[in-house]
C-alpha positions as CSV (number, residue, x, y, z in Angstrom):
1,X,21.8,-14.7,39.6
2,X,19.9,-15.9,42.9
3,X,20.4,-19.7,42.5
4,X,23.2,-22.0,41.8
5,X,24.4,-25.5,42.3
6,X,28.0,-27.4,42.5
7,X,29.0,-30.0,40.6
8,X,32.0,-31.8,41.9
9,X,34.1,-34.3,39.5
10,X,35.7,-37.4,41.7
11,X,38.6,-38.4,41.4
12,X,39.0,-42.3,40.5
13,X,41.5,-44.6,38.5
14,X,38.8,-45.7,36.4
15,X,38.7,-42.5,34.3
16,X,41.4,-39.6,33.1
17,X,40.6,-36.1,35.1
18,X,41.0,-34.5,31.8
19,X,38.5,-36.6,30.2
20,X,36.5,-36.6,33.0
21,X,36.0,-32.7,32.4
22,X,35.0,-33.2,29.0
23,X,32.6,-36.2,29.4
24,X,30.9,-33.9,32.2
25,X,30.7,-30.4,30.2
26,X,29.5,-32.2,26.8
27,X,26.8,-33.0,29.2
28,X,25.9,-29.6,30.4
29,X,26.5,-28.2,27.1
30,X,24.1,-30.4,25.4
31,X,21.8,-29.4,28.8
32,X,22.3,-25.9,27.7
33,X,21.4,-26.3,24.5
34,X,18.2,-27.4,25.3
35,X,17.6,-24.3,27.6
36,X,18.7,-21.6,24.8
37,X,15.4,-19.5,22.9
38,X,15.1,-18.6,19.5
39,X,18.2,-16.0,19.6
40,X,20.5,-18.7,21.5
41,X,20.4,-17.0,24.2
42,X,20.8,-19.0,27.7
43,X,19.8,-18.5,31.3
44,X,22.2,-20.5,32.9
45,X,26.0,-19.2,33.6
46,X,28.8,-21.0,35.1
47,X,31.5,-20.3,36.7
48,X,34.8,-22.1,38.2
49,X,35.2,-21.5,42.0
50,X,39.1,-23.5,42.0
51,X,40.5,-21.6,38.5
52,X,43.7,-20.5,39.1
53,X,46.2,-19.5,36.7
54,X,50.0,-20.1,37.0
55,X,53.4,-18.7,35.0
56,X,52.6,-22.0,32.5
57,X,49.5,-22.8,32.5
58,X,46.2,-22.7,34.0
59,X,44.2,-25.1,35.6
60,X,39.9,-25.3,36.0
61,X,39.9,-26.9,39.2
62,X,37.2,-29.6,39.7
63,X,33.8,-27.9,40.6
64,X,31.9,-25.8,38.0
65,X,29.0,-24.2,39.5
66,X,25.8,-23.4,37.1
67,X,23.6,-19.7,38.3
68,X,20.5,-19.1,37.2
69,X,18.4,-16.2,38.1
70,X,15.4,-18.3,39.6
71,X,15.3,-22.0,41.1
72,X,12.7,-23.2,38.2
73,X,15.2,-22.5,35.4
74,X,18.0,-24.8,37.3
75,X,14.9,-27.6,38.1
76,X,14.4,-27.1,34.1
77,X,18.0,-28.6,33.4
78,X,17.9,-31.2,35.9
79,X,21.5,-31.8,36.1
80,X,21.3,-34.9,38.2
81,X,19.3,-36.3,34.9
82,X,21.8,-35.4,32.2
83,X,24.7,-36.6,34.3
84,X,23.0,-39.9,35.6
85,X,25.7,-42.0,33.4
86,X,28.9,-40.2,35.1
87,X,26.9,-40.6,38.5
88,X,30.2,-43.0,40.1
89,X,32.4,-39.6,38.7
90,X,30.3,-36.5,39.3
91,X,28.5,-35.3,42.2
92,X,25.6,-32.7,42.4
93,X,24.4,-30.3,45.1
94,X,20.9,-29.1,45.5
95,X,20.2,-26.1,44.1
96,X,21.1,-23.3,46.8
97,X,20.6,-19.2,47.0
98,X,23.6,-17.4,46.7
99,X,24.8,-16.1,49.5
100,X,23.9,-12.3,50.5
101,X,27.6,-11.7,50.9
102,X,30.0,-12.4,47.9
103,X,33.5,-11.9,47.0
104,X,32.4,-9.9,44.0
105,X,31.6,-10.7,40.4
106,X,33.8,-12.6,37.5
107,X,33.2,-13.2,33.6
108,X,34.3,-16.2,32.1
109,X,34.5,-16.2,28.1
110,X,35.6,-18.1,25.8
111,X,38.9,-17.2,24.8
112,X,39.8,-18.4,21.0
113,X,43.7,-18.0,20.7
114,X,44.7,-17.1,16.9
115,X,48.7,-17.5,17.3
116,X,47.7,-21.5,17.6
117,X,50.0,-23.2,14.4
118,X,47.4,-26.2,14.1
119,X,44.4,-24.2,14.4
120,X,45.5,-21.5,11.6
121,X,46.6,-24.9,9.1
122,X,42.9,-26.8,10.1
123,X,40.9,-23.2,9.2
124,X,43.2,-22.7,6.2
125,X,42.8,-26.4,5.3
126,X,38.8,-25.7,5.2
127,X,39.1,-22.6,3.3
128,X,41.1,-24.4,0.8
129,X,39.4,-27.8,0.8
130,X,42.9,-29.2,1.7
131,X,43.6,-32.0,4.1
132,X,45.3,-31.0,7.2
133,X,48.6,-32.4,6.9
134,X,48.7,-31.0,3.6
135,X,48.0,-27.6,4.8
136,X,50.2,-28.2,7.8
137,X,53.4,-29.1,6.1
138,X,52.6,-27.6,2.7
139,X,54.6,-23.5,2.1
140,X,51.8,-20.7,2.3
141,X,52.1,-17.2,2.4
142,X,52.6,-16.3,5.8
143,X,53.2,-12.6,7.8
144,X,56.2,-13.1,10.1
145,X,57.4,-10.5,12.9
146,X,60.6,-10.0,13.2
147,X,61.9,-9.2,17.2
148,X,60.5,-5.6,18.3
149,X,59.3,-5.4,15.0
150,X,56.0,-3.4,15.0
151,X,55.3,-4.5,11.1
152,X,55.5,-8.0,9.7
153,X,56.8,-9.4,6.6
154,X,55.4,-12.0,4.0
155,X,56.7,-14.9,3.4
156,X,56.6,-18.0,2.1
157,X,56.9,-20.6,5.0
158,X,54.6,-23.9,6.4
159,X,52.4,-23.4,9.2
160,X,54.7,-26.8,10.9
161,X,57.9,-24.1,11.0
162,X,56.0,-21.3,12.8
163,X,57.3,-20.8,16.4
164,X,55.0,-23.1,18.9
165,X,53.6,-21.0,21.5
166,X,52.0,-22.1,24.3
167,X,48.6,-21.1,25.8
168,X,48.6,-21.0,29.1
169,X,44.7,-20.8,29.5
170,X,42.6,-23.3,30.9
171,X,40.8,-25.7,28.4
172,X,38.6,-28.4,28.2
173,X,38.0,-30.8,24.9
174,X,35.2,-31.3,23.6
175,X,33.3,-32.8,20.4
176,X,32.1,-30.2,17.9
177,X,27.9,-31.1,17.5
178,X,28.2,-30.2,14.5
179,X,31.1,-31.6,12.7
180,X,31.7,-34.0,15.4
181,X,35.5,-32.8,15.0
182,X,36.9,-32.6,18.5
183,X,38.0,-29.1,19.9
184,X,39.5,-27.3,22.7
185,X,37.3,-24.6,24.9
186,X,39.6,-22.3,25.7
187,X,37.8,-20.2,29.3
188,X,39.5,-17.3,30.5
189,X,38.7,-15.3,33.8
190,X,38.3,-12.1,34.4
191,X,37.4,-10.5,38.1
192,X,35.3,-7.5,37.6
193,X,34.1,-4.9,40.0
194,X,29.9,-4.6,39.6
195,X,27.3,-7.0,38.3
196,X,26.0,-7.5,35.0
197,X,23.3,-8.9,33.8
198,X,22.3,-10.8,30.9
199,X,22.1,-14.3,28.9
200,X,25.0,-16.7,28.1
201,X,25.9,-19.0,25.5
202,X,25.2,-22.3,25.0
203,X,28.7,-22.9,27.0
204,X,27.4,-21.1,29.8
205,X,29.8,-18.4,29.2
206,X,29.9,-14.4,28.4
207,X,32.2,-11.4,27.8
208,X,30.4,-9.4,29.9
209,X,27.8,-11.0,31.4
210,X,29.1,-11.6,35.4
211,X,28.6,-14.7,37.8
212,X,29.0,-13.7,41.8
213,X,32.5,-15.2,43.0
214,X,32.2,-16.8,46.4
């Protein structure tokens, strides 16, 4: 990765930081999108230079940067262009060299948390052709772990009384392109010791590729 630029979101009464973050990444996903080849495989990686993660939760910051192993494929995306209607929210950099001298590397992936109560009773709902509330409320079959228990036990139970647990990993919301069915993006961090190369998603993101942390 030799070139990057920063995008900064603004804070303003007009508009929600949270949704803010999503209008701004639907963009850049859509952008990447565009960029991805036959495979759907991307040039372009981000990363998040303010992500921090606390006991309860994490947070994203407000300045993803995109890297791209040559200027042209960042003048390709033209990220002034597909934010140009968030242009009072968001501001863009040129597109810079990274510097000589970095922090190290990190990978961000997506993260897709399976203990989630209304994400099991949506997939179950679509394997069953059930509505959600339906599949929310309704008794299923479930496998339930007892403290220390190192085995679990099936039983018959609705995915409404399953124990909430919260996921303390930074997310943004976005629409599905597809389905149109809005979703959360979980991205979780990890600092790594040596570079890696490779291609991303169309979310910009790997589980192995690496971004340089300044």
């Amino acid at each position: 990765m030799n070139n990057y630029l920063e995008i900064t979101l603004l804070p303003n009464y007009e508009i929600n930081f949270f949704s803010l973050w999503s209008k701004t990444f639907q963009q850049i996903h859509l952008g990447l999108v565009e960029t991805q080849d036959a495979q759907k495989r991307v040039p372009i990686g981000l990363s998040f230079p303010e992500y921090k993660m606390g006991e309860k939760f994490g947070v994203l910051g407000s300045k993803p940067r995109l890297f791209a192993p040559d200027e042209a494929a960042l003048i390709q995306f033209d990220a002034d262009k597909r934010l140009s209607r968030l242009s009072d929210y968001v501001h863009c950099t040129g597109i810079r060299p990274v510097p000589s001298a970095v922090k190290g590397y990190t990978v961000y992936q997506r993260e897709q948390p399976k203990t989630g109560r209304e994400r099991l009773a949506r997939r179950y709902a679509k394997r069953h052709n059930l509505d959600y509330e339906t599949a929310f409320n309704g008794k299923v079959e479930l496998c339930a772990k007892h403290d220390n228990a190192t085995e679990c036990q099936k039983m018959l139970m609705s995915y409404s009384e399953m124990p909430h647990k919260t996921i303390t990993t930074p997310f943004i919301r976005l629409k599905s392109l597809s389905s149109g069915n809005t979703f959360c993006l979980w991205i979780k961090k990890t600092a790594v010791a040596e570079f890696s190369g490779g291609t991303f998603s169309s979310y910009g993101l790997s589980a192995s590729v690496t971004v340089p942390d300044f």
